[in-house]
DSSP file (Angstrom, degrees, kcal/mol; ACC not computed):
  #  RESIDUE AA STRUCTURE BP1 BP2  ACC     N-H-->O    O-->H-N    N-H-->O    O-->H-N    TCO  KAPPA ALPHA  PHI   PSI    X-CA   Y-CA   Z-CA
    1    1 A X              0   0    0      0, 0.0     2,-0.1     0, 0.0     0, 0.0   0.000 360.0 360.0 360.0 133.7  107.1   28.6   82.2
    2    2 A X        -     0   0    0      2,-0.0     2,-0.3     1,-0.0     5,-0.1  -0.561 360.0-154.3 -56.2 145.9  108.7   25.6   80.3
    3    3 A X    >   -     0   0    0      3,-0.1     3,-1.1    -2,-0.1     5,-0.1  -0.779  30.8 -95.2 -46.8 139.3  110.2   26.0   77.1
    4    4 A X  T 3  S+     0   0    0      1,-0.3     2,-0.3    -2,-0.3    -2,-0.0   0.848 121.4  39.0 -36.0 -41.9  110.8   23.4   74.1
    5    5 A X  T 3  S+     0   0    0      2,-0.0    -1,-0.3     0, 0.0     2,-0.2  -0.513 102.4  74.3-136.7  72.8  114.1   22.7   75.1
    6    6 A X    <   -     0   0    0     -3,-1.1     2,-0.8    -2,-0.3    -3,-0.1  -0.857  66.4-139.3-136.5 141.3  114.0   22.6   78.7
    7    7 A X        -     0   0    0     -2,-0.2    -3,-0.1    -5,-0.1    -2,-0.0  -0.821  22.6-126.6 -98.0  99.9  112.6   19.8   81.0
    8    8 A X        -     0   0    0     -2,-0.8   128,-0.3    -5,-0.1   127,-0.2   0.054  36.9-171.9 -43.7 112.5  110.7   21.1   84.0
    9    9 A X        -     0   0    0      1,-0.1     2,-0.5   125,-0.1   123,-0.2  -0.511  36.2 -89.1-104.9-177.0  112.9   18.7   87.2
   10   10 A X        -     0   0    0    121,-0.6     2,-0.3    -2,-0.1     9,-0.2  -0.578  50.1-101.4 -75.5 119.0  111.4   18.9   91.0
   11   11 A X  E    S+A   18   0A   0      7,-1.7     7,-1.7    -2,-0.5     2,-0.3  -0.631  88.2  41.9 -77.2 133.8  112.7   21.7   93.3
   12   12 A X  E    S-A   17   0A   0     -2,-0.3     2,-0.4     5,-0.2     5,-0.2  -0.947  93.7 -58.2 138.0-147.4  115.0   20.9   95.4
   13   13 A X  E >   -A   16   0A   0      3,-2.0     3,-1.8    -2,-0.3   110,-0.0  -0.890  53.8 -96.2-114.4 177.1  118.4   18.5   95.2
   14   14 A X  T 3  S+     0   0    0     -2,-0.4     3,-0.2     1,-0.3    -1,-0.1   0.685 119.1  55.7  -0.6 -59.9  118.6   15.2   94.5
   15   15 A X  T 3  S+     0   0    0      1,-0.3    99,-0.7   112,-0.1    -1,-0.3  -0.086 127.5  13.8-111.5  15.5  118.6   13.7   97.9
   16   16 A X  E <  S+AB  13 113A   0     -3,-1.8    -3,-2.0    97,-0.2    -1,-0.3  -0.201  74.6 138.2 163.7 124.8  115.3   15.5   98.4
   17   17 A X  E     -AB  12 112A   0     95,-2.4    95,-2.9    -3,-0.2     2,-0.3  -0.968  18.3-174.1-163.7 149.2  113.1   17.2   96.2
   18   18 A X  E     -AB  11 111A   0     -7,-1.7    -7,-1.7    -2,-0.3     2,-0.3  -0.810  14.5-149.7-143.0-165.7  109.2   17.5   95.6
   19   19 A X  E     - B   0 110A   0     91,-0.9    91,-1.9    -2,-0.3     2,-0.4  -0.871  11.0-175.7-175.5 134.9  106.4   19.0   93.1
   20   20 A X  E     - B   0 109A   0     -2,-0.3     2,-0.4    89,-0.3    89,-0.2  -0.937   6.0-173.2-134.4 145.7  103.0   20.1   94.4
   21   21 A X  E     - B   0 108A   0     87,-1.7    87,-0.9    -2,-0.4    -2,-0.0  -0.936  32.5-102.3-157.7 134.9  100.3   21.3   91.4
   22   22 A X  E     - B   0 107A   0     -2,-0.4     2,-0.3    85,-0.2    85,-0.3  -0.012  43.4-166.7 -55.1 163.7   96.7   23.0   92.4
   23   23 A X        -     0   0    0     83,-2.2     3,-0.2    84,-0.1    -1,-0.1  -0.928  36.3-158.8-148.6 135.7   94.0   20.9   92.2
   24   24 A X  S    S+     0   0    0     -2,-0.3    82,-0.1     1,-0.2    83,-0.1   0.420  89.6  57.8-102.7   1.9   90.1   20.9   92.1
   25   25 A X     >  +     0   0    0      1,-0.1     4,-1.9     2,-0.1     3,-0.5  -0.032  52.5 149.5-122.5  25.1   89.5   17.0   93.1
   26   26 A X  H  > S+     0   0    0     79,-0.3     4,-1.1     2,-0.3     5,-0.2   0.816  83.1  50.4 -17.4 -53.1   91.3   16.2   96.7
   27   27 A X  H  > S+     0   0    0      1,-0.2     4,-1.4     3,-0.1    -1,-0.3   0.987 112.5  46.5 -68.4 -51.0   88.8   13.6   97.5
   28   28 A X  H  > S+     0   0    0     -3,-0.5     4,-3.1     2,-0.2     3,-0.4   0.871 117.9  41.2 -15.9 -71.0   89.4   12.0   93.9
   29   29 A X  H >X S+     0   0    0     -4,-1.9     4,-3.1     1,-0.2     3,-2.4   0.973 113.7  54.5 -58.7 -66.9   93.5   12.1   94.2
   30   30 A X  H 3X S+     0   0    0     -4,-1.1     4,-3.4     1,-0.2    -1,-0.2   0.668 101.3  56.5  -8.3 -50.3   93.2   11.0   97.9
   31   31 A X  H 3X S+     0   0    0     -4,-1.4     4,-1.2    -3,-0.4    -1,-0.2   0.842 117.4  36.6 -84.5 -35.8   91.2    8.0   96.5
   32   32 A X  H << S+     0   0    0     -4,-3.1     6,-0.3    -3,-2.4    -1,-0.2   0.914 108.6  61.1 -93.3 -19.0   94.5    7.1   94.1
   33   33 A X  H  < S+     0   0    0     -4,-3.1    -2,-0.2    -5,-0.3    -1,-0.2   0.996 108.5  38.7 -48.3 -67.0   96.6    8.0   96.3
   34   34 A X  H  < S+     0   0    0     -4,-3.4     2,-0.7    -5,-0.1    21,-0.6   0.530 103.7  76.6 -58.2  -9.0   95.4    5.2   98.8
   35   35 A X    ><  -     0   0    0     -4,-1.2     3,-1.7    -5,-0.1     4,-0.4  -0.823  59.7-174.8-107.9  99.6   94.8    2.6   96.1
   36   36 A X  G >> S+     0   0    0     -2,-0.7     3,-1.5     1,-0.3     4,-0.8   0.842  79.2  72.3 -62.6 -23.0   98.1    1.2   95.1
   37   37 A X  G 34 S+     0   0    0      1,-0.2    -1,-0.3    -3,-0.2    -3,-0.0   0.576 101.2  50.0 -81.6  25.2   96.8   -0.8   92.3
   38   38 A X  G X> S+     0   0    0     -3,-1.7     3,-1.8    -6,-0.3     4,-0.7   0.435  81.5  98.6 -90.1 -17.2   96.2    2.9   90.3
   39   39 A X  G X4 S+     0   0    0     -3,-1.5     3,-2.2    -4,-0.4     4,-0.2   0.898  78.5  39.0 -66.0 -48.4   99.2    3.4   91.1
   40   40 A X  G 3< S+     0   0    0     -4,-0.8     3,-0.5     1,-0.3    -1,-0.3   0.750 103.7  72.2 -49.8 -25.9  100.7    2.3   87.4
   41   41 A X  G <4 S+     0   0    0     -3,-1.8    -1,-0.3     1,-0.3    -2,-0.2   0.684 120.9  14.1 -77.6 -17.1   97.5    4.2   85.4
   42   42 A X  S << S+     0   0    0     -3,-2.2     2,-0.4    -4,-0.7    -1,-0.3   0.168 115.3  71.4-148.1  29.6   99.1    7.6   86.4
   43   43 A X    >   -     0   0    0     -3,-0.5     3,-0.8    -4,-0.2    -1,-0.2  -0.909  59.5-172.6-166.7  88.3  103.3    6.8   87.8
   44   44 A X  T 3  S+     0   0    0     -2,-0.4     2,-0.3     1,-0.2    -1,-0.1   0.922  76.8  67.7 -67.4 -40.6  104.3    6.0   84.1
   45   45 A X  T 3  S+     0   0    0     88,-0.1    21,-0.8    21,-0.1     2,-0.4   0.165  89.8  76.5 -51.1  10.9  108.0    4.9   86.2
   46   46 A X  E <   -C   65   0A   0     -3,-0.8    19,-0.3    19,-0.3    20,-0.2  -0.954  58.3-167.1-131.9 136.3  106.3    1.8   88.1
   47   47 A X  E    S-     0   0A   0     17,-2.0     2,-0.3    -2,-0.4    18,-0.2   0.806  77.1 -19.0 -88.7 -55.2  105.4   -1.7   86.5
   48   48 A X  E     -C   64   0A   0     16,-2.4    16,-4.0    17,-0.1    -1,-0.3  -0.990  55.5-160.4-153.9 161.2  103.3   -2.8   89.2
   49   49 A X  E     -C   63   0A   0     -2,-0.3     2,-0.3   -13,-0.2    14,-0.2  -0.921  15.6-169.2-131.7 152.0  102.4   -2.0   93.5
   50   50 A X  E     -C   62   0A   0     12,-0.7    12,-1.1    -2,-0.3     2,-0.3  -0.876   3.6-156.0-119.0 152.1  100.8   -4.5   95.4
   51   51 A X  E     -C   61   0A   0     -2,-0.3     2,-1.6    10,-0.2    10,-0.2  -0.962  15.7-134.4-137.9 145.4   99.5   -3.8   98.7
   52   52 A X  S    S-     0   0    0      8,-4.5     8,-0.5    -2,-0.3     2,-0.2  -0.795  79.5 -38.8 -81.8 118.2   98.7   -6.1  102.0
   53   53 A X  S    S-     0   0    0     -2,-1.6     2,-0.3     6,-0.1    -2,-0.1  -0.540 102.8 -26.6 104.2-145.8   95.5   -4.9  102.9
   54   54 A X  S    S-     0   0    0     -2,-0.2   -19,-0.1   -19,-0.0    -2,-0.0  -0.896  77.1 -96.8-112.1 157.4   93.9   -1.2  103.0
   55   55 A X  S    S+     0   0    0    -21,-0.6     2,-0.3    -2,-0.3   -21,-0.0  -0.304  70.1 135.0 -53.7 173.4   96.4    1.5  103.4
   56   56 A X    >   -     0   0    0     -3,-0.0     3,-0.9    23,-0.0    19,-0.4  -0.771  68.4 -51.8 160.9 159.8   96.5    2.4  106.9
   57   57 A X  T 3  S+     0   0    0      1,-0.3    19,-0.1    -2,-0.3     3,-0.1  -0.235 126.7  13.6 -53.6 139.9   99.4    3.0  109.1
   58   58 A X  T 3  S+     0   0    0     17,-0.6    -1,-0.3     1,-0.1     2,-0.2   0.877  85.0 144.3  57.5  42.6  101.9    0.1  108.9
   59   59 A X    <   -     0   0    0     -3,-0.9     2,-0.4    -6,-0.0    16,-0.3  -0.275  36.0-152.8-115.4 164.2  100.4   -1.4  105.9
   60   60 A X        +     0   0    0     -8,-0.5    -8,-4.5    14,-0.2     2,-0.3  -0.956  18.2 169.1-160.3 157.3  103.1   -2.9  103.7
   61   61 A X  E     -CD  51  73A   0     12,-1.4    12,-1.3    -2,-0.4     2,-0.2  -0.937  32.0-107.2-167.9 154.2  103.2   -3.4  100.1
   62   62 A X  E     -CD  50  72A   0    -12,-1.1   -12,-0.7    -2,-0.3     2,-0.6  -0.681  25.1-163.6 -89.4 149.4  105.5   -4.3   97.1
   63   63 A X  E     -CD  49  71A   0      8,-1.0     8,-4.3    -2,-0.2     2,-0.6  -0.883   0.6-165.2-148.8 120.0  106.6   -1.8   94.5
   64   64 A X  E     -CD  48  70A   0    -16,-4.0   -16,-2.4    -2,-0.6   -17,-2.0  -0.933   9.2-158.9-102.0 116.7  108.0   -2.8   90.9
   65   65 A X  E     -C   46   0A   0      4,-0.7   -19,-0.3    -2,-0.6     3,-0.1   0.138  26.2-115.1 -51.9-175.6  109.7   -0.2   89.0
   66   66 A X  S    S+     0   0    0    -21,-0.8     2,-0.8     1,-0.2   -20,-0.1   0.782 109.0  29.9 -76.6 -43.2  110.2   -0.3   85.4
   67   67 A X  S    S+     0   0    0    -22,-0.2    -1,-0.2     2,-0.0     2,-0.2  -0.779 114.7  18.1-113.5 137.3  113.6   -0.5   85.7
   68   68 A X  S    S-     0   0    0     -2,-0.8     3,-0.1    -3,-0.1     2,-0.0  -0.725  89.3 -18.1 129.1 162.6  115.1   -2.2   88.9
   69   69 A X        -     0   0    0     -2,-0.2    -4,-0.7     1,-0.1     2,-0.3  -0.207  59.3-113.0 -33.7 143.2  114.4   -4.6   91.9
   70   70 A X  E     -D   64   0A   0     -6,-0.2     2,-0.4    -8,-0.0    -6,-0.3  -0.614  51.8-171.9 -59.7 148.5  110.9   -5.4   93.1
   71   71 A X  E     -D   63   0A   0     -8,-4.3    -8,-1.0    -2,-0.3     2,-0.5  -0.939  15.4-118.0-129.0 150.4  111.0   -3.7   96.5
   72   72 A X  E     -D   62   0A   0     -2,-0.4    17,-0.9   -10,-0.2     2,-0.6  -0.667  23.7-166.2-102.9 140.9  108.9   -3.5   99.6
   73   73 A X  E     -DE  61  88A   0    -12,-1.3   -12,-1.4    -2,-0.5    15,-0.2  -0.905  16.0-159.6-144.7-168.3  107.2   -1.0  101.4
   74   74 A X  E     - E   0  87A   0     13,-1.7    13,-3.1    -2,-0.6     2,-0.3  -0.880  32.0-131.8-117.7 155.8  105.1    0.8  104.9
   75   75 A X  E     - E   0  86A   0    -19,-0.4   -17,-0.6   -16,-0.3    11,-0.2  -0.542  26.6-165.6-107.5 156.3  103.5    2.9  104.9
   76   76 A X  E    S+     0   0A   0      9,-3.6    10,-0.2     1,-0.3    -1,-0.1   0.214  70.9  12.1-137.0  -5.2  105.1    5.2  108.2
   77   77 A X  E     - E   0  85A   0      8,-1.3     8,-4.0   -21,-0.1     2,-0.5  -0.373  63.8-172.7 173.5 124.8  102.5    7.7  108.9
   78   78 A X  E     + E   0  84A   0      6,-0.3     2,-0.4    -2,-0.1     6,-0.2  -0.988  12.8 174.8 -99.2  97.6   99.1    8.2  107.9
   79   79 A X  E >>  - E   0  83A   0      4,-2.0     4,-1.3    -2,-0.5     3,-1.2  -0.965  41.5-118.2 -84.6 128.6   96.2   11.1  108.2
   80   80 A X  T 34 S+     0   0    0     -2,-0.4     2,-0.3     1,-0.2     3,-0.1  -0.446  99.0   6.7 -49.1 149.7   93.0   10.3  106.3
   81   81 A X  T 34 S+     0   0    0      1,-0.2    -1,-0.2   -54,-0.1   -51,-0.1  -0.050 128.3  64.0  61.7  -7.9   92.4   12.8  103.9
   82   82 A X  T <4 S-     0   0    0     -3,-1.2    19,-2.7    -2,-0.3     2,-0.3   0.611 100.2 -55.4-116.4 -52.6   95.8   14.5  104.5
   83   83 A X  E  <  -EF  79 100A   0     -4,-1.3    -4,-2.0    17,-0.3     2,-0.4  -0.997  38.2-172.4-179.5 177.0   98.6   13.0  103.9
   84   84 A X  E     -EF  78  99A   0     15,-3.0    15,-2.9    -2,-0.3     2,-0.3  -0.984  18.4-144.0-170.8 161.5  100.8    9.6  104.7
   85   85 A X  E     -EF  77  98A   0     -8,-4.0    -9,-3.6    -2,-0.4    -8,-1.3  -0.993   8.7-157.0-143.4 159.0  104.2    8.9  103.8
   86   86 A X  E     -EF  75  97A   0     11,-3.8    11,-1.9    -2,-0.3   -11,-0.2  -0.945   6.0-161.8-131.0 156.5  105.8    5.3  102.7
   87   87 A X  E     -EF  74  96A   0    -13,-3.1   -13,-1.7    -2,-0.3     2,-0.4  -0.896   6.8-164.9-126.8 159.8  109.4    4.2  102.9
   88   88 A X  E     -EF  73  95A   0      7,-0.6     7,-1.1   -15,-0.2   -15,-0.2  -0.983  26.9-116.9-130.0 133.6  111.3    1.3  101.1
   89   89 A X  E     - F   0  94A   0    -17,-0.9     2,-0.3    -2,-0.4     5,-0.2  -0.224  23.3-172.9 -66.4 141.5  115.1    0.0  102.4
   90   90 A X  E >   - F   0  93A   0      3,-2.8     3,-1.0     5,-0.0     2,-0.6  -0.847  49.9 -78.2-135.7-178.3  117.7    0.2  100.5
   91   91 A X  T 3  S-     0   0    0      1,-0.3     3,-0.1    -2,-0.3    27,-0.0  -0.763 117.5 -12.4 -90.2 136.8  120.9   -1.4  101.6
   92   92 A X  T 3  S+     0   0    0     -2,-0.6    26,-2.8     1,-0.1    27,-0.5   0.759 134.0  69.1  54.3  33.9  122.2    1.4  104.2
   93   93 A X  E <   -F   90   0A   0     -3,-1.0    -3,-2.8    24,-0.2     2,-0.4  -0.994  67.0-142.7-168.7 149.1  119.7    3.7  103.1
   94   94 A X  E     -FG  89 115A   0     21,-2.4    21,-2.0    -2,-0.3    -5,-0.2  -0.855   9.2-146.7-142.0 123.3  115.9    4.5  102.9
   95   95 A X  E     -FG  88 114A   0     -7,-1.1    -7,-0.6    -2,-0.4     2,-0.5  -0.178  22.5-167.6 -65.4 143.4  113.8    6.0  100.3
   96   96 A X  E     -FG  87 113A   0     17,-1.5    17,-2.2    -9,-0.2     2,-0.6  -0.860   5.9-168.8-146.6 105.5  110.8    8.2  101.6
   97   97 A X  E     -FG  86 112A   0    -11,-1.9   -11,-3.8    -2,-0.5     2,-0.3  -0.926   3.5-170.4-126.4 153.8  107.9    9.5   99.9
   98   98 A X  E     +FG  85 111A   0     13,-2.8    13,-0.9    -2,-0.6     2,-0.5  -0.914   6.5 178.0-124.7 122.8  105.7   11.8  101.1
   99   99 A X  E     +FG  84 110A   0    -15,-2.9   -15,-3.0    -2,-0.3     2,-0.3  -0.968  15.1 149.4-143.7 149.0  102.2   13.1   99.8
  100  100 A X  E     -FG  83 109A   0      9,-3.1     9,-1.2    -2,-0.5   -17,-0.3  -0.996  38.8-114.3-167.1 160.2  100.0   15.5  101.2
  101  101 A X  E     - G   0 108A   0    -19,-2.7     7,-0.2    -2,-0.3    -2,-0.0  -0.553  35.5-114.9 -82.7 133.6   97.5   18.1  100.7
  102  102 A X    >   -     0   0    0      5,-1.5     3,-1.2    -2,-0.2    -1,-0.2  -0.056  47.6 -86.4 -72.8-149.7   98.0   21.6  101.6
  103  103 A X  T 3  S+     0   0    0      1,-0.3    -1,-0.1     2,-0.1    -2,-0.1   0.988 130.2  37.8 -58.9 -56.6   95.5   23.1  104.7
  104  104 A X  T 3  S-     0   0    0      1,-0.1    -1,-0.3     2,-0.0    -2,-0.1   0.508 109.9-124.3 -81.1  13.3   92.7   24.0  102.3
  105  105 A X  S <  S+     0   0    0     -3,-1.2   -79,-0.3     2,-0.1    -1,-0.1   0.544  74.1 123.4  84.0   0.9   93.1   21.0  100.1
  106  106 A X  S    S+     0   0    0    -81,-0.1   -83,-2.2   -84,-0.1     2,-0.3   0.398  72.9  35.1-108.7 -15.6   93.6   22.9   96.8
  107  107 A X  E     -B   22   0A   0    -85,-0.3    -5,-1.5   -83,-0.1     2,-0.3  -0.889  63.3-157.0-128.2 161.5   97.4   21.3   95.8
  108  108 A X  E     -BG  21 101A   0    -87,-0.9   -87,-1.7    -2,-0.3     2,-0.2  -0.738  14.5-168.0-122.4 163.8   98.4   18.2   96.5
  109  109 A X  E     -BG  20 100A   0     -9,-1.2    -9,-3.1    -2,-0.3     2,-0.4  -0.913  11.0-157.7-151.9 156.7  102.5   17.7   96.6
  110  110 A X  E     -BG  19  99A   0    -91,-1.9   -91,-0.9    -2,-0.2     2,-0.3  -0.998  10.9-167.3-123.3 118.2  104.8   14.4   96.7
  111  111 A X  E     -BG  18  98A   0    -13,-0.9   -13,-2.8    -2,-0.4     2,-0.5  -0.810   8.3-151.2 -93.2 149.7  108.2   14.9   98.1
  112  112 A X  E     -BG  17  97A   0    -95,-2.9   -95,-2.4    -2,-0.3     2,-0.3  -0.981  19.7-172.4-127.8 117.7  110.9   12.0   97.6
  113  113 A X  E     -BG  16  96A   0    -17,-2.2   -17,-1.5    -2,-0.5     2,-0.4  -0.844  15.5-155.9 -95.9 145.2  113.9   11.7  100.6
  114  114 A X  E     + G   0  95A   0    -99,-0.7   -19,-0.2    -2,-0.3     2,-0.2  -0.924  24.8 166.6-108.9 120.0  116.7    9.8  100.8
  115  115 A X  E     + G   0  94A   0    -21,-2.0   -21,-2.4    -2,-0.4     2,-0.2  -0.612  25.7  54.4-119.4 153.6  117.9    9.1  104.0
  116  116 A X  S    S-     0   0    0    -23,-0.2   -23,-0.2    -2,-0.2     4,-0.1  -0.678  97.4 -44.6 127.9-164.9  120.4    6.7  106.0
  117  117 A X  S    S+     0   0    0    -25,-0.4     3,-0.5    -2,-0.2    -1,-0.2   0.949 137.7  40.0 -69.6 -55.7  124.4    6.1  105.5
  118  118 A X  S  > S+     0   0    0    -26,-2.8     4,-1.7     1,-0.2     5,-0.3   0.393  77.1 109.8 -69.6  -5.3  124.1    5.8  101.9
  119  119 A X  H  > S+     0   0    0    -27,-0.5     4,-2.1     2,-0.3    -1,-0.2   0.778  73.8  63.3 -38.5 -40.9  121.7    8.4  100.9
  120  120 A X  H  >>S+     0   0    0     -3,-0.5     4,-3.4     1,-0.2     5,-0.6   0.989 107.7  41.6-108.0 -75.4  124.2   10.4   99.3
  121  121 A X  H  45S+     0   0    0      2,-0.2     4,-0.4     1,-0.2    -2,-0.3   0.783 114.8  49.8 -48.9 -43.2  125.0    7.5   96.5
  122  122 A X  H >X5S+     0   0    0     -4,-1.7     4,-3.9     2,-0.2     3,-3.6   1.000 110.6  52.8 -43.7 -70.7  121.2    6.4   95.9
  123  123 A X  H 3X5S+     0   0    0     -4,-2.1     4,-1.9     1,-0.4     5,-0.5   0.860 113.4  40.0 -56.1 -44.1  120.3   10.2   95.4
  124  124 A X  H 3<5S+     0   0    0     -4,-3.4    -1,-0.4    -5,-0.2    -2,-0.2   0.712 121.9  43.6 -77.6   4.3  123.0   10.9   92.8
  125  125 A X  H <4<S+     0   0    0     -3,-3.6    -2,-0.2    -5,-0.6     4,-0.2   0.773 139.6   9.0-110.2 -32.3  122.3    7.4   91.1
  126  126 A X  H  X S+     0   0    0     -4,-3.9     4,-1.4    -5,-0.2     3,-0.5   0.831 111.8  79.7-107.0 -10.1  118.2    7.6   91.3
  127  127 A X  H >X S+     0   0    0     -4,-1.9     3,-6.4    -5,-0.3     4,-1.4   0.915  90.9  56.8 -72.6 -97.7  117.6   11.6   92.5
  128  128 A X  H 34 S+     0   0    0     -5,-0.5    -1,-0.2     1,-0.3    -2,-0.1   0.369 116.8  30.5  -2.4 -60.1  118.2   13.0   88.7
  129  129 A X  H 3> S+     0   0    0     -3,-0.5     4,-1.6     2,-0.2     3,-0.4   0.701 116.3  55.0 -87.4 -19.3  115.5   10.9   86.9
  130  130 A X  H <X S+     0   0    0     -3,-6.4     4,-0.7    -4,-1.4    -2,-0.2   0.738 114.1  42.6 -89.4  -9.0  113.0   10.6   89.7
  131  131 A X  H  < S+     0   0    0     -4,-1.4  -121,-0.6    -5,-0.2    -1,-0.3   0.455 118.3  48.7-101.7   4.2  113.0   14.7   90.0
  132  132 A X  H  > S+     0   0    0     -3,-0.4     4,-0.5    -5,-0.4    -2,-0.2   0.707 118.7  39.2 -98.9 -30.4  112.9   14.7   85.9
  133  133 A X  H  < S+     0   0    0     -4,-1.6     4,-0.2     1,-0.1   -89,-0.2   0.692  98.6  80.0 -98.9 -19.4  110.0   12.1   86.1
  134  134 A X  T >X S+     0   0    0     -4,-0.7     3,-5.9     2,-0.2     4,-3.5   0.995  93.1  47.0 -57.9 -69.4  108.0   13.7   89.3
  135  135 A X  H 3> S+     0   0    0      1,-0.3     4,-2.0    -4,-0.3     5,-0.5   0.941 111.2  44.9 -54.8 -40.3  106.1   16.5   87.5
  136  136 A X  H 3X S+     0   0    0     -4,-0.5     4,-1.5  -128,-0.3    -1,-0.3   0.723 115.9  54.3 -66.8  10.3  104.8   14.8   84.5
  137  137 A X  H <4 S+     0   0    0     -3,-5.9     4,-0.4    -4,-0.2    -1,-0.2   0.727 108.1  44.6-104.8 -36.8  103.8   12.0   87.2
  138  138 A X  H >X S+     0   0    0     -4,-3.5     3,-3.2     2,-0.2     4,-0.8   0.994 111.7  53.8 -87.6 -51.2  101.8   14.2   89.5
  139  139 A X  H 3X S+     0   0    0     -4,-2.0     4,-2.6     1,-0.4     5,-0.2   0.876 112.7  52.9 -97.6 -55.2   99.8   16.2   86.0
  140  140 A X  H 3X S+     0   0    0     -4,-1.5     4,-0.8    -5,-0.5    -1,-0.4   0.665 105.4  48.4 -55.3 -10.5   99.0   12.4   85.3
  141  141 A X  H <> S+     0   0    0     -3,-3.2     4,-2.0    -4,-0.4    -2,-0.3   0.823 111.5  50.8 -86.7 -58.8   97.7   12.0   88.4
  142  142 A X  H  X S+     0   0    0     -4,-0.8     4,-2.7     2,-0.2    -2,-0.2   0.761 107.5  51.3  -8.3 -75.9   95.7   14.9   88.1
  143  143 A X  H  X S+     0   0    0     -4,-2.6     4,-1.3     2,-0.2    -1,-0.2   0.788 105.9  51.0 -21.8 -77.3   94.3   14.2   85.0
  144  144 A X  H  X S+     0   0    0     -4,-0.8     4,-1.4     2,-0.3    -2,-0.2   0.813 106.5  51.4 -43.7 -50.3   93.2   11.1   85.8
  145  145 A X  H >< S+     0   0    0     -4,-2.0     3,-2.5     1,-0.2    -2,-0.2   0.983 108.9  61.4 -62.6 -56.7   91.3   12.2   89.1
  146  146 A X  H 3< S+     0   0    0     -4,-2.7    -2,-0.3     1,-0.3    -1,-0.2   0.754 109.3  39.5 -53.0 -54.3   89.9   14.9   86.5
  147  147 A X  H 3<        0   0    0     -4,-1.3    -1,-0.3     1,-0.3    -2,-0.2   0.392 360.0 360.0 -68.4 -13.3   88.3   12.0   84.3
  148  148 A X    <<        0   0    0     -3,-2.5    -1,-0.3    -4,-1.4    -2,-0.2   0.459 360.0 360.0-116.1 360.0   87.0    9.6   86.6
């Protein structure tokens, strides 16, 4: 359980870390999951996503942080209804996020990778805030599916 003066991070390290939280709406998250232009209504860390197209395998898209380059990415593997994951380049390095359902659908989780020659220096320079920022991001996510 959290406390007042602790902040609840992502398990794992830096350079790869998730947060999964039960859920009663799967079809609902799914539906924001796949629509990047929600993506800003619940991923308080994003300014805007754009996407070509529908998601789908190989789908590409832009993603503006608040703070930071625009960047692009594809999306690198897709099941309906299950999961997908997208990556974005970095220079000598690649970002990977992951979301997926478990079997019965009842949590969702997003894991964040950093992969490549450089991995090690992206994860200590973005890892910290993007595992401080993950849980309240997924609860908003949540949330949201609960209201609409």
């Amino acid at each position: 359980m959290q406390t007042d003066n602790t902040t609840e991070i992502a398990a794992g390290t830096d350079r790869d870390f998730s947060f999964t939280v039960p859920t009663s709406m799967p079809d609902r998250i799914w539906y924001l999951w796949t629509t990047p232009s929600t993506w800003g209504r619940w991923d308080t860390g994003l300014r805007s996503v754009s996407m070509d197209g529908v998601m789908k395998l190989g789908s590409t898209g832009r993603i503006q942080p608040l703070t930071g380059p625009k960047t692009r990415f594809t999306v690198v593997l897709f099941h309906p209804d299950t999961s997908y994951a997208f990556e974005t380049m970095l220079p000598l390095a690649r970002l990977k996020v992951e979301r997926f359902f478990n079997s019965d659908r009842t949590a969702f989780t997003h894991r964040v990778s950093f992969h490549g020659v450089a991995a090690v220096p992206f994860a200590r320079l973005f890892g910290p805030a993007f595992r401080k920022a993950l849980p309240p991001t997924m609860r908003n996510l949540n949330a949201l599916a609960a209201e609409t």
